[in-house]
N, C-alpha and C positions, 0 to 999 in steps of 0.2 A: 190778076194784078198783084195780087198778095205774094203770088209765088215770085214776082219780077223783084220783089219789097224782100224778100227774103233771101236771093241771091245775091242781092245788091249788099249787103252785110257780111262784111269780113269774117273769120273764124275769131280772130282776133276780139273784133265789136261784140261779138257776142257773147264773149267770154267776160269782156269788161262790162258789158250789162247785170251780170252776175254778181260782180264787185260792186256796183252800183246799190243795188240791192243793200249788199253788206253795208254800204255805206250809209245809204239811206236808216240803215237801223241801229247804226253806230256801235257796230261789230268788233269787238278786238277778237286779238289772236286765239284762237283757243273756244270760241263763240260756236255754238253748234246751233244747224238750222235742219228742218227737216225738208227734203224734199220737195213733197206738199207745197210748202210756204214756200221755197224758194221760186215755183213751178207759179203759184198765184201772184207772187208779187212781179219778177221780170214780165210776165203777160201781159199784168194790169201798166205797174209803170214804163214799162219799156215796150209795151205794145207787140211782141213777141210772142209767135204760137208755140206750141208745145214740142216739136221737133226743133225749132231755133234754142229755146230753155235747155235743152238736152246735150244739143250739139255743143252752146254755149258753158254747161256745167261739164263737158266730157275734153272741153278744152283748157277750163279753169285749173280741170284734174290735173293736166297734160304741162301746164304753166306751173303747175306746186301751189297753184293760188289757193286753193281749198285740197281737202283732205276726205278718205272719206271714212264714215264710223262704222260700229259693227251693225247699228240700228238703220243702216240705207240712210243716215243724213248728213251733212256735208259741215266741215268744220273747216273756217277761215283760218286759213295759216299766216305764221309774220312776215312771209314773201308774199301773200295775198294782202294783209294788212298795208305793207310797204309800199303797194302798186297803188294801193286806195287812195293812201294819203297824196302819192306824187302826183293821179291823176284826180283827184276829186279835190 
């Protein structure tokens, strides 16, 4: 069942669950999150396993919506900002 739940999710969706997140913790540009946190909180809030998180953060990359640092953690850019605000 899960797996049915996880194809059913756009590459797209999954990426704006990422955003979500940012938004959820009211991220500006420039805002750096690690991994880790990003990885626990789409899970928790977004109900999303760990290969969804991945795919979803490997698209955000893919969109300019985050960035990523020299420490492996992920820094909301103002095209990711941009997207927050039009969709959240």
């Amino acid at each position: 069942m899960e797996q049915l739940e996880m194809q059913g999710r756009s590459m797209r969706e999954k990426a704006g669950m990422i955003l979500l997140v940012c938004h959820h913790l009211e991220m500006k540009a420039g805002d750096i999150l690690p991994m880790k946190t990003i990885l626990h909180l789409a899970a928790t809030m977004c109900d999303l396993c760990a290969e969804e998180v991945a795919e979803g953060i490997d698209q955000a990359f893919e969109y300019g919506w985050v960035a990523g640092t020299r420490k492996g953690s992920a820094m909301l850019t103002e095209v990711g900002l941009k997207h927050t605000r039009a969709t959240g």
